[in-house]
C-alpha positions as CSV (number, residue, x, y, z in Angstrom):
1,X,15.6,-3.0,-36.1
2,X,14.2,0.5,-35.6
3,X,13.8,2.0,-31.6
4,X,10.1,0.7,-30.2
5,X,8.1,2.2,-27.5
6,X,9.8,0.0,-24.9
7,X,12.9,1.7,-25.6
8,X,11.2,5.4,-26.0
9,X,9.6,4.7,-22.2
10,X,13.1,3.4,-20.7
11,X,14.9,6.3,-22.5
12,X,12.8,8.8,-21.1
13,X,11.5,7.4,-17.5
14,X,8.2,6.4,-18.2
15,X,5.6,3.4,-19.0
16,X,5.2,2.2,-22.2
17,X,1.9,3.2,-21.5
18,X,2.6,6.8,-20.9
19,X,4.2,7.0,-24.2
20,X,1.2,6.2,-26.1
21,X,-0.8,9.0,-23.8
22,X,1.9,11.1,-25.0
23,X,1.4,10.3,-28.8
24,X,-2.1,9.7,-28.9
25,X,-3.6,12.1,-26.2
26,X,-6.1,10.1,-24.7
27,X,-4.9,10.5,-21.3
28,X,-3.6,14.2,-19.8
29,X,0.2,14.0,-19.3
30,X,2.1,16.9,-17.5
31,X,4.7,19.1,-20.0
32,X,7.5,17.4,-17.7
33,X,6.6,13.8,-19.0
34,X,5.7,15.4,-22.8
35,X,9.0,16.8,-23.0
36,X,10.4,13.5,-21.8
37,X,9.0,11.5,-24.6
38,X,9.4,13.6,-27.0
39,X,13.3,14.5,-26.6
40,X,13.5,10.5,-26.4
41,X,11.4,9.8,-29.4
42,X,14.1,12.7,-31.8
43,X,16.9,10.5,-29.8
44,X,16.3,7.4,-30.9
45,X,14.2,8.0,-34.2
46,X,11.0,6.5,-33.2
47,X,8.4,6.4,-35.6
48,X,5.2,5.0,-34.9
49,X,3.3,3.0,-37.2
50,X,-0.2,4.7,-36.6
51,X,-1.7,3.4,-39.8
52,X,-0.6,-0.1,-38.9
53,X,-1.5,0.3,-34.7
54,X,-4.9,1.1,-36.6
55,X,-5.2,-1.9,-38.7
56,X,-4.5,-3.9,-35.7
57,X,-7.2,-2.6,-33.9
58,X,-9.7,-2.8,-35.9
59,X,-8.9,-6.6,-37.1
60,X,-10.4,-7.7,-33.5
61,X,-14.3,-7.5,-33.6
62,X,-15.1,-9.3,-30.4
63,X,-13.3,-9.1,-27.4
64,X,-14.5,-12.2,-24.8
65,X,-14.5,-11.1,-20.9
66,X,-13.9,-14.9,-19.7
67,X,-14.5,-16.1,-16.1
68,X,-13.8,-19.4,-14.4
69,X,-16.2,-19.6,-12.3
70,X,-19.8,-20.9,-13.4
71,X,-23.0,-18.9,-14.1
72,X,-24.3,-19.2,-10.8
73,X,-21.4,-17.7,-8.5
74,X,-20.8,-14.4,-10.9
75,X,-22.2,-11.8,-9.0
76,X,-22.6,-8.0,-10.0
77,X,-19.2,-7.2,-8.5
78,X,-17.8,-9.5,-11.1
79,X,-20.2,-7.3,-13.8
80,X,-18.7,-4.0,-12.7
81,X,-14.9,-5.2,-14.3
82,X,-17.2,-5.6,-17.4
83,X,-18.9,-2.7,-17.5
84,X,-15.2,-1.1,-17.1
85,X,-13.9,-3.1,-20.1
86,X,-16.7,-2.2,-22.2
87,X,-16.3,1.5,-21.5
88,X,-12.8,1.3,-22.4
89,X,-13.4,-1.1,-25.4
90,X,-16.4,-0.6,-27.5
91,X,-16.2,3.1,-28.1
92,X,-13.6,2.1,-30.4
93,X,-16.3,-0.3,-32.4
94,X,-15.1,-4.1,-30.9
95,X,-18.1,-6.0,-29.4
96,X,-17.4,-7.2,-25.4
97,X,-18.9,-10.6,-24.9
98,X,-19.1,-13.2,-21.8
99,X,-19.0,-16.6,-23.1
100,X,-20.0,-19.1,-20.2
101,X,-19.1,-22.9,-21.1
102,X,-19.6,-25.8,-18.6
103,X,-16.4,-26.6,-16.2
104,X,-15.6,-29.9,-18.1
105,X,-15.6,-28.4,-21.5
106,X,-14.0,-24.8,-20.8
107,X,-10.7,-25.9,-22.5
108,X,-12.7,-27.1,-25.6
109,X,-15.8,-24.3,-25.7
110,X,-12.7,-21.5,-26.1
111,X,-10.3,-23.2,-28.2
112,X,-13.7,-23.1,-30.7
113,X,-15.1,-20.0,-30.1
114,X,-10.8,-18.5,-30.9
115,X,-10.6,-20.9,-34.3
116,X,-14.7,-19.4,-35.5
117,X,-13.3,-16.1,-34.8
118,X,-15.9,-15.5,-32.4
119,X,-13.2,-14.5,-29.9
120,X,-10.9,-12.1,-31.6
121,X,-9.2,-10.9,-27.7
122,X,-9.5,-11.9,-24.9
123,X,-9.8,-10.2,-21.2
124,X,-9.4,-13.2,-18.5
125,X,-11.0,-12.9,-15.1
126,X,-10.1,-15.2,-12.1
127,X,-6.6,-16.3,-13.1
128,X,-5.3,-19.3,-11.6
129,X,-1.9,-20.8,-11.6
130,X,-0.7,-21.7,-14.5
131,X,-4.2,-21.0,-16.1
132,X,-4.8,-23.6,-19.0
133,X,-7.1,-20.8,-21.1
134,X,-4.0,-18.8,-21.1
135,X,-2.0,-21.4,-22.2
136,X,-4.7,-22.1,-24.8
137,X,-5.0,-18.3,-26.0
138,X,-1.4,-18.2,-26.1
139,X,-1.0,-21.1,-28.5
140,X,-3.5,-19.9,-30.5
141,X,-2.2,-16.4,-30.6
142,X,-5.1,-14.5,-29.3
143,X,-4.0,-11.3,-27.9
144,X,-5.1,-11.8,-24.1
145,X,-4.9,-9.2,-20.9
146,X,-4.8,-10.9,-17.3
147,X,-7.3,-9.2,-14.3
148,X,-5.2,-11.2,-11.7
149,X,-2.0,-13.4,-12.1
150,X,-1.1,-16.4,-13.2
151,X,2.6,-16.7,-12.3
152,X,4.0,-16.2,-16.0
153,X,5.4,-13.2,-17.0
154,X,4.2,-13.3,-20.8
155,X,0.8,-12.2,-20.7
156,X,-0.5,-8.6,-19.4
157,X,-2.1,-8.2,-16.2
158,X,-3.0,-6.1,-13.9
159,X,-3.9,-7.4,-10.0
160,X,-4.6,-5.6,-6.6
161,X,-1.7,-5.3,-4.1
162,X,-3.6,-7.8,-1.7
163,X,-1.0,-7.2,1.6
164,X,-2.0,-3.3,1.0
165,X,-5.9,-4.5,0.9
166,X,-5.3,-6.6,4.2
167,X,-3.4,-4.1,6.0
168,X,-6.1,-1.1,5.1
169,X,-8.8,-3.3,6.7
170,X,-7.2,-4.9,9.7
171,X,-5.4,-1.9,10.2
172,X,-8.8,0.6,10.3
173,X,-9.8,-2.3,12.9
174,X,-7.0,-2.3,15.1
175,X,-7.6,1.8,15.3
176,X,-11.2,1.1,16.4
177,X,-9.9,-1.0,19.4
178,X,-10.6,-4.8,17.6
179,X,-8.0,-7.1,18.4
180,X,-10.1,-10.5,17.7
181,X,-11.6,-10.7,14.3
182,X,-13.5,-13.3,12.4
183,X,-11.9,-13.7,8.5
184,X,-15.0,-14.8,6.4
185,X,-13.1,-16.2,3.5
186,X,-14.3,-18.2,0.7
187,X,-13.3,-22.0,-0.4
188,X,-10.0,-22.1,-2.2
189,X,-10.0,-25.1,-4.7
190,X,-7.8,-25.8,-7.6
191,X,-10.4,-24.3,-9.8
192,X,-10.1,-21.3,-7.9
193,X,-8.2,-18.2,-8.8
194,X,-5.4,-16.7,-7.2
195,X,-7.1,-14.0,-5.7
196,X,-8.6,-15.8,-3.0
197,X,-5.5,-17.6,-1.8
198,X,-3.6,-14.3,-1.8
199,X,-5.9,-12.7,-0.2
200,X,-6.4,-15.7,2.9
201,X,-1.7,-15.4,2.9
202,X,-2.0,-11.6,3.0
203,X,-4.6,-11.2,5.9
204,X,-2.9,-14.1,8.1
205,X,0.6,-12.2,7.7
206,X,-0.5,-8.6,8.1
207,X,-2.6,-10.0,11.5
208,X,0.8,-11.9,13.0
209,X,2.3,-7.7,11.8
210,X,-0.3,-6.2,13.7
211,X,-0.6,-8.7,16.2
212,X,-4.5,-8.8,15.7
213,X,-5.8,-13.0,16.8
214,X,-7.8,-13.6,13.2
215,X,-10.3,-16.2,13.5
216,X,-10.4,-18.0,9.8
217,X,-13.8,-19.5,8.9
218,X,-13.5,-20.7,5.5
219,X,-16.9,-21.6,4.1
220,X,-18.8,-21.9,0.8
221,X,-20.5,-19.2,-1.1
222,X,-23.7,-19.4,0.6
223,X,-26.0,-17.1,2.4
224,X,-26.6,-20.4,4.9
225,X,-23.1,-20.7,5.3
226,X,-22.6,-17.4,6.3
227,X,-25.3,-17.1,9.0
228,X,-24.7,-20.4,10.5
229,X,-22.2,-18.7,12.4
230,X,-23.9,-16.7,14.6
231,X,-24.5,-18.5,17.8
232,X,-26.6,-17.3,20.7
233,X,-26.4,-13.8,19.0
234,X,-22.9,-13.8,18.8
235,X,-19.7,-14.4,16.9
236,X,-17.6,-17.4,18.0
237,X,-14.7,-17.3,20.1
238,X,-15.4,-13.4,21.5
239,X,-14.8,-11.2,18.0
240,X,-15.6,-8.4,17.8
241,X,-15.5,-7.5,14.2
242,X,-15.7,-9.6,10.6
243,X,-13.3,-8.8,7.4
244,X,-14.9,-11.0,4.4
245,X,-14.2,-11.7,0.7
246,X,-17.2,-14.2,0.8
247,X,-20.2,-11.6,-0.6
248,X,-23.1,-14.6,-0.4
249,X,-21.6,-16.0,3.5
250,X,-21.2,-12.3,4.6
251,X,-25.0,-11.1,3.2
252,X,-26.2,-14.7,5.5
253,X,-24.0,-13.2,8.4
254,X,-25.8,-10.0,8.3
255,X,-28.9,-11.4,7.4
256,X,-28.8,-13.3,10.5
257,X,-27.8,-10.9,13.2
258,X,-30.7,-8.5,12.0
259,X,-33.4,-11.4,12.3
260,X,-31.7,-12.0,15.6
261,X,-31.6,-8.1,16.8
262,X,-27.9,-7.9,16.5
263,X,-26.9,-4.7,15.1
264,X,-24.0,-3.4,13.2
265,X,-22.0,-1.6,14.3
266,X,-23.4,-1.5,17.4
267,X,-22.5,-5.6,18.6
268,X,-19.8,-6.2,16.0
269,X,-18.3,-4.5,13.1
270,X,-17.8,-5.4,9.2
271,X,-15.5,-4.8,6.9
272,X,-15.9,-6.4,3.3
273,X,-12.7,-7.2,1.3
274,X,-13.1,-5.9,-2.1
275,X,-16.9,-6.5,-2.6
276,X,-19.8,-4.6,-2.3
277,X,-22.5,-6.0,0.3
278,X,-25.5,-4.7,2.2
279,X,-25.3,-4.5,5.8
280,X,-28.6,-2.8,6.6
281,X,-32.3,-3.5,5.7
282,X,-32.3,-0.4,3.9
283,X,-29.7,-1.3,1.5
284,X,-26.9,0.8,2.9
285,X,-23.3,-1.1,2.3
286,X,-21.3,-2.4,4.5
287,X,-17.6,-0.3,4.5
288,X,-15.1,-1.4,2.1
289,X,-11.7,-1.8,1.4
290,X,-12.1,-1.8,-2.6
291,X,-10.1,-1.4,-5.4
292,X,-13.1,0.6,-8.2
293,X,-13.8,-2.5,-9.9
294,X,-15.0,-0.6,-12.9
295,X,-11.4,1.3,-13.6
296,X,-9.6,-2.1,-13.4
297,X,-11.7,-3.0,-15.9
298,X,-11.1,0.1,-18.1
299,X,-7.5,0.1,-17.5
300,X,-7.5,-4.0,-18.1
301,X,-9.6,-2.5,-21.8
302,X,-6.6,0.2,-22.3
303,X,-3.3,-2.6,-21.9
304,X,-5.6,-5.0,-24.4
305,X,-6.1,-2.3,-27.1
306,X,-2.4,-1.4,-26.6
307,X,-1.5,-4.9,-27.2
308,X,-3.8,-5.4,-30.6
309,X,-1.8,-2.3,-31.3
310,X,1.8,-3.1,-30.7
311,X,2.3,-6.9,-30.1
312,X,5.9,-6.6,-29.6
313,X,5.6,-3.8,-27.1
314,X,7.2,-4.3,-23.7
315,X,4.3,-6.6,-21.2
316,X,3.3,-4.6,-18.7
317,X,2.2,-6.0,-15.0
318,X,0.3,-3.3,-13.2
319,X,-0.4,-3.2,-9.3
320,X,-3.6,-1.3,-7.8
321,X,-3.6,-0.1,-4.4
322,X,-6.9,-0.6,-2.5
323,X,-8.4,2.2,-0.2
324,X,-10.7,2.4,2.8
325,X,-14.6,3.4,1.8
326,X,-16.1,4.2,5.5
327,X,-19.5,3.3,5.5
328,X,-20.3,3.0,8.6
329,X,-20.4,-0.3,9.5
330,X,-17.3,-0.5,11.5
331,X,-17.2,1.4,14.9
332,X,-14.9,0.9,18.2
333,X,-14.8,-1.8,20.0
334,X,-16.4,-2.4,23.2
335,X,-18.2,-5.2,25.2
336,X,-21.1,-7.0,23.2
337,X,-24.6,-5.8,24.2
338,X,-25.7,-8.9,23.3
């Protein structure tokens, strides 16, 4: 069996993904890491099958971008991983598509659209463990690309470092003076994907780190939800500041200290968890500890077009560190004016 670009990556020090940058020049590469690949690739006679990577390629027409969660909970955060896919995916002439099927029939709607060739790929957004539409695609042979994790190792994926995420925005807290903070979180059911039960473990174990008290209100995706927990203009228990992954609880939140004269950052402060929500009449949002939705996306596109291309490559599970967007709507901490 001839050398694969598994082996021309471990021979010279890079991804498998770098190699192909290498080959195909679709992503700058310094001389160093050229030189690499290319004294590895004479080693070990690699030859790469272009004209069949190509044929691959093209035999998938429609790529399917599929969520778990039902029509009315995807919100344009969830869009922007699409519109990074799409960038990535249809300038090489494959169609992106987001099916939506009901919750009882999701096993059934994909396992049709795969066998009418309607889905030729797949792209799957909120993994759960042991997700049954990767089970499905993989018994059906559908090249598929994780955004999240499932807890198998045969599928790509690529997910956000979530104890990075948490310590970025507890951490910017606990340098403004915060040390009793309300975590807005969503629901976690079974239907639910791992991101939001990561998320809940890696806040709770970076606060007992920091020593910072977090207040867990776990409530459902609802603007009512969300300002319900404003009492007598002001969050329970003496916090001072909010982190949320709940969009729809933490627009209610907002929604509700501005009707009530509360403002941000002035009486408490707001950090958002990988989302992007208003915290101001005027639309200005709220400050963010976000991973660029839209280049997990493209990068999500770039590991599914290298898998059309060489199925037998090495899987790759990529890791994106989140950073701190300062907007504003986080400032030191002081005694409520309220």
């Amino acid at each position: 069996m001839g050398a694969t670009r598994a082996d021309v990556a471990r021979l010279a020090g890079v991804s498998p993904s770098t190699v192909t940058y290498v080959l195909t020049g679709t992503r700058s590469t310094s001389v160093g890491t050229r030189e690499r690949v290319h004294r590895a690739i004479e080693e070990l006679g690699y030859h790469p099958n272009s004209h069949a990577s190509m044929l691959a390629a093209r035999s998938a027409r429609t790529v399917g971008v599929l969520f778990r969660l039902q029509r009315h909970s995807i919100d344009v955060n969830d869009l922007d991983y699409v519109d990074g896919v799409r960038q990535r995916i249809e300038p090489e002439g494959i169609h992106v598509v987001v099916p939506l099927s009901g919750a009882s029939t999701a096993g059934d709607d994909l396992v049709r659209l795969v066998r009418s060739r309607t889905l030729d790929a797949a792209i799957l957004m909120d993994v759960a463990h042991d997700d049954e539409r990767e089970r499905i695609l993989t018994e059906e042979h559908v090249p598929t690309v994780l955004i999240g994790t499932s807890g198998t190792s045969g599928t790509p994926s690529i997910d956000v470092d979530f104890r990075q995420m948490a310590k970025c925005a507890l951490g910017h807290l606990m340098a403004l003076g915060h040390r009793r903070v309300i975590f807005l979180a969503r629901r976690i059911t079974r239907e639910r994907s791992n991101a939001f039960l990561a998320q809940k473990n890696a806040v709770e174990r970076v606060a007992r780190v920091l020593d910072v008290e977090v207040l867990r209100r776990t409530v459902a995706d609802s603007v009512v939800a969300g300002a319900s927990l404003l009492t007598d203009r002001r969050l329970p228990r003496g916090c001072t500041a909010v982190v949320s992954n709940n969009p729809e609880a933490l627009k209610g939140l907002l929604a509700a200290a501005w009707s009530h004269g509360v403002g941000v950052p002035d009486d408490f402060s707001v950090v958002s968890m990988g989302q992007a929500v208003p915290y101001s009449p005027d639309g200005r949002l709220a400050t963010e500890v976000g991973v660029g939705r839209v280049r997990i996306g493209r990068r999500a596109g770039e590991l599914l077009l290298q898998r059309l291309a060489e199925p037998q490559a090495a899987v790759e599970h990529l890791m994106v560190r989140a950073s701190l967007a300062d907007r504003g709507s986080a400032a030191a901490a002081g005694e409520l004016s309220v």
